[in-house]
N, C-alpha and C positions, 0 to 999 in steps of 0.2 A: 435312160442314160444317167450316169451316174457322177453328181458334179462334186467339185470340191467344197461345196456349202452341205453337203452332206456328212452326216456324222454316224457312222455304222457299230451295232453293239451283236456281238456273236453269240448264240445262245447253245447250248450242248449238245442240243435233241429237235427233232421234230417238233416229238409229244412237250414238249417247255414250252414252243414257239406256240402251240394251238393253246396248250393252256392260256397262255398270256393274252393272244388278242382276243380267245373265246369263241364261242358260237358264231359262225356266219361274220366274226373278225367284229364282233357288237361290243367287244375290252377296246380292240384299237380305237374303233369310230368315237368312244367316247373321250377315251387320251385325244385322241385328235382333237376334236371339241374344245375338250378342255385346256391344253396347253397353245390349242393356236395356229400348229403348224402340221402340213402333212407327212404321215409315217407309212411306210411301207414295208412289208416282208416281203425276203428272197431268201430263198431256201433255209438256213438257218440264222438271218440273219434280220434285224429291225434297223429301218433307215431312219432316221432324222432327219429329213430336209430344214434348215432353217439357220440360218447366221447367228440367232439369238443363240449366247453363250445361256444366260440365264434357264431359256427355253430346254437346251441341251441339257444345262444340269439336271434341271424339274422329273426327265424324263429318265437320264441314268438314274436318277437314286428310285424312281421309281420300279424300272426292272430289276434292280438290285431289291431292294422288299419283295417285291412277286417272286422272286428266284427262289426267293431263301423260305416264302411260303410254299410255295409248290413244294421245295427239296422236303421240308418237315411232314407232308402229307398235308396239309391247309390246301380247301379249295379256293378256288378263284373265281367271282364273277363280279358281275358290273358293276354291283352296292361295293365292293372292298375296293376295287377297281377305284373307281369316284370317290369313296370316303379319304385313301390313301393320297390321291393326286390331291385333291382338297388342302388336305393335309401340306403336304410338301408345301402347295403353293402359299398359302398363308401365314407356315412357321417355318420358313427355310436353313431356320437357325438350329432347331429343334427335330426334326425330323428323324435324326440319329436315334434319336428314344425310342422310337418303334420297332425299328432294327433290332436296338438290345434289349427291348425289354418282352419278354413272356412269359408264359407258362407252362409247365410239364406236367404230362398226368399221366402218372405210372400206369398201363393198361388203360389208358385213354388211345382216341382214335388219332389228336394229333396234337402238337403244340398250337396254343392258344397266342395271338401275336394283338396289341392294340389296334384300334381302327382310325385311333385322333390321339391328337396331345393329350387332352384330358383323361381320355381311357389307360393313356400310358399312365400320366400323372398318379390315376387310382390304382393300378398296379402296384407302381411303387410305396403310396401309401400301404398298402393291404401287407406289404412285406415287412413295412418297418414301425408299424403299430398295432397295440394291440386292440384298437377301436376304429374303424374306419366309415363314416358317412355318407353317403353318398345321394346328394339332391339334382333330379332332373326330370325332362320329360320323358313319355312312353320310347323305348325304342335304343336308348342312350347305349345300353350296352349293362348297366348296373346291374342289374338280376346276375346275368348271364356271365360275367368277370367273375362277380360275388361265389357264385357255385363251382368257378374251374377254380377258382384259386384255393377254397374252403377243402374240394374234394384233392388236390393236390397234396395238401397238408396232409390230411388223413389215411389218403393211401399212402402215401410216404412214410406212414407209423409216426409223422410229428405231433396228431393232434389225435386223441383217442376216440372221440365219436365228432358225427355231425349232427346239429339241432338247427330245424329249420321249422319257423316260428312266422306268425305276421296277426295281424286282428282282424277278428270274424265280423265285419262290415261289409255289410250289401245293403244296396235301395233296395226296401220292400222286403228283403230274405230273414230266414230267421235260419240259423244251425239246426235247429229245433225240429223244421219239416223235412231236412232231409232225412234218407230212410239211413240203414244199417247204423253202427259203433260208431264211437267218439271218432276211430281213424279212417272211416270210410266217409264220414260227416266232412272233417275236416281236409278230405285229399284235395276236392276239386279246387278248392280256394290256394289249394299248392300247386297246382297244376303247372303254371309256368319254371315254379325252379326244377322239377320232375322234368318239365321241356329239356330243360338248359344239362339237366343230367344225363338224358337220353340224347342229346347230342354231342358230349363228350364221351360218353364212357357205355360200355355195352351193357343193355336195360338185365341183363342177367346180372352183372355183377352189382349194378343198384338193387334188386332183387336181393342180393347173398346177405349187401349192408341192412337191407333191413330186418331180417330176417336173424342176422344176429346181432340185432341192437346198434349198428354202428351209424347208420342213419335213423334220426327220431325225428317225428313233426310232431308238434304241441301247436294247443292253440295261446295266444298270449295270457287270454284269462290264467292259463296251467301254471305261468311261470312263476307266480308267485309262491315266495318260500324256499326256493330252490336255490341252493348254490353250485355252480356249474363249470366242475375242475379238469381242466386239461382236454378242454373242449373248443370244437371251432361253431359258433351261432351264428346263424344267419336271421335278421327281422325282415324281412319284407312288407309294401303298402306300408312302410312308416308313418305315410301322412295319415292315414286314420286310428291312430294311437290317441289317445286320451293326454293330458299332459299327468295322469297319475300314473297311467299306464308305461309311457316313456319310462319316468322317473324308477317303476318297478325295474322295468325289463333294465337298464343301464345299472345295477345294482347287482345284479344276477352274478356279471362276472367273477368266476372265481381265478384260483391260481391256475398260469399255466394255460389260461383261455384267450381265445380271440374272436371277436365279435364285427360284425358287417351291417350295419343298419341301410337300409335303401326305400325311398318314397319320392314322388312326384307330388309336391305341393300346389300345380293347379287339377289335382282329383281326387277331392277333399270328399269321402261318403260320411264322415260325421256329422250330425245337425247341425251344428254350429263350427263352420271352418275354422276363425281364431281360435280355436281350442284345441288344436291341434299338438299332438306333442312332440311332433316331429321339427314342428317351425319354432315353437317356445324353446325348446335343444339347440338349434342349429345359433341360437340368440344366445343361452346362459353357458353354452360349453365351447363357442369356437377360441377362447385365447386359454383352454388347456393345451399344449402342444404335442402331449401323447395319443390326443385324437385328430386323425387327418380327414379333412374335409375336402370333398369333391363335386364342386357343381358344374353340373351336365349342360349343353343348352340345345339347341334345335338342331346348329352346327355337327352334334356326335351323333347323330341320328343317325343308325347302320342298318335301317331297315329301307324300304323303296324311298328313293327321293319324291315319290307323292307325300310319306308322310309328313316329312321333313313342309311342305307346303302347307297339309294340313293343320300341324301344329301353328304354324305362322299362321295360317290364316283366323284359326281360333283366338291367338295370343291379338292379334289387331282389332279382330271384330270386340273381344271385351274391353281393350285398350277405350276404344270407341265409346263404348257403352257406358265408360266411369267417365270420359271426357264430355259425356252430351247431359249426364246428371248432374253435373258439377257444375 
């Protein structure tokens, strides 16, 4: 029965209504969860049980973001679900940013929408600079922003090729044993923005880009000498750059260029982590204001909420270990 403390939000379609609570209603159970109060579907409709005004807001602006993903083709499950509600709950001021801010990818599969403040935050930077940085841990969303937004440009005819770049650092590996050519050597260590491309846009037409030059992978050693005009670069693994190596690659840009640098500074595979040239940058360039800076933290974590625990739990356990030598 249906009381006056109830608050009802009408949705268009069935097929809206299943998207939004998910599998077996595992979207609702965790809104529920998270905001406090019991929610129900009836037929095209989601109930609010709860006098909490605040509550009710948390929850509209919530189905209002799921709407407007679902309508661009964006899927919905319980990681966006959770990151979004998160979201709302902690910056209720800010929240609007997610709403307006994404991305378009001409003959991509869908509009790319933020998952946190912070990821909005990088968004905006990556549009209104031509250098944008970006430090956090695994999982933040960095790679994956980095290559919708770089491929966005490009297919759009704003930026003439794509160069995606990072340094050939492995414990134990050498470049050297892998089998085939310089670009066969260096794919697998690109692997993940290759991921992040194959789930924006169809793997045939990354295929065509490369094929005519419009996507290039170099290794960082390559970059040197080059100047690099009317191009969009992507560095990835920043944190195992050399501090000579930074200083190359940030030199590179030419006219007409835009550059993405992205690294995790606690997964440091250089000998010596303070030598990093990703941390010594983030030190001698943050009060240039043509470069936007974005740090990530555990909070924009968009992959399983195990990880998100993971990282914490690592970040505590070392926390520990400088507090018991000290």
């Amino acid at each position: 029965m249906i009381q006056d403390i109830q608050t009802t939000h009408e949705l268009e379609s069935g097929t809206l209504l299943a998207d939004i609570c998910g599998i077996n209603d595992e979207n609702l159970q965790i809104i529920e969860k998270t905001i406090g109060c019991p929610i129900y579907s009836k037929g095209n409709q989601l109930i609010v049980d709860s006098t909490d005004d605040n509550k009710v807001k948390q929850f509209s602006i919530l189905i209002g973001e799921l709407k407007q993903r679902v309508s661009s083709g964006h899927g919905i499950d319980k990681t966006v679900v959770q990151n979004l509600l998160t979201t709302i709950i902690e910056h209720p001021n800010e929240s609007t940013h997610l709403k307006n801010q994404y991305i378009v990818l001409p003959q991509g599969f869908s509009r790319v929408y933020p998952r946190s403040i912070n990821q909005a935050t990088f968004m905006r930077g990556l549009e209104t600079n031509d250098m944008s940085i970006a430090i956090g841990p695994a999982g933040t969303g960095k790679t994956f922003l980095a290559i919708a937004h770089a491929l966005s440009e490009v297919l759009a005819k704003k930026k003439r090729k794509l160069l995606l770049t990072r340094p050939v650092v492995e414990a134990g590996e050498s470049l050297g044993f892998l089998p085939g050519d310089l670009t066969q050597k260096l794919n697998p260590y690109l692997k993940p923005l290759y991921d992040a491309m194959d789930a924006l846009i169809p793997s045939e037409l990354v295929s065509r880009m490369e094929e005519n030059r419009i996507i290039e992978v170099a290794p960082l050693a390559y970059m040197r000498g080059r100047s690099l005009k009317d191009c969009y670069i992507i560095l990835d693994e920043a944190q195992n750059t050399t501090r000579e190596q930074m200083k190359m690659f940030l030199t590179r840009l030419g006219e007409g260029s835009k550059a993405i640098i992205t690294g995790d500074i606690t997964q440091i595979d250089l000998p010596k982590k303070q030598n990093s040239g990703l941390i010594q940058a983030s030190t001698i360039l943050r009060h240039i204001p043509e470069i936007h800076f974005t740090h990530f933290t555990t909070k924009d974590v968009v992959r399983s909420q195990l990880v998100k625990k993971i990282i914490n739990a690592y970040d505590d356990f070392y926390k520990n270990q400088t507090g018991n030598q000290q």
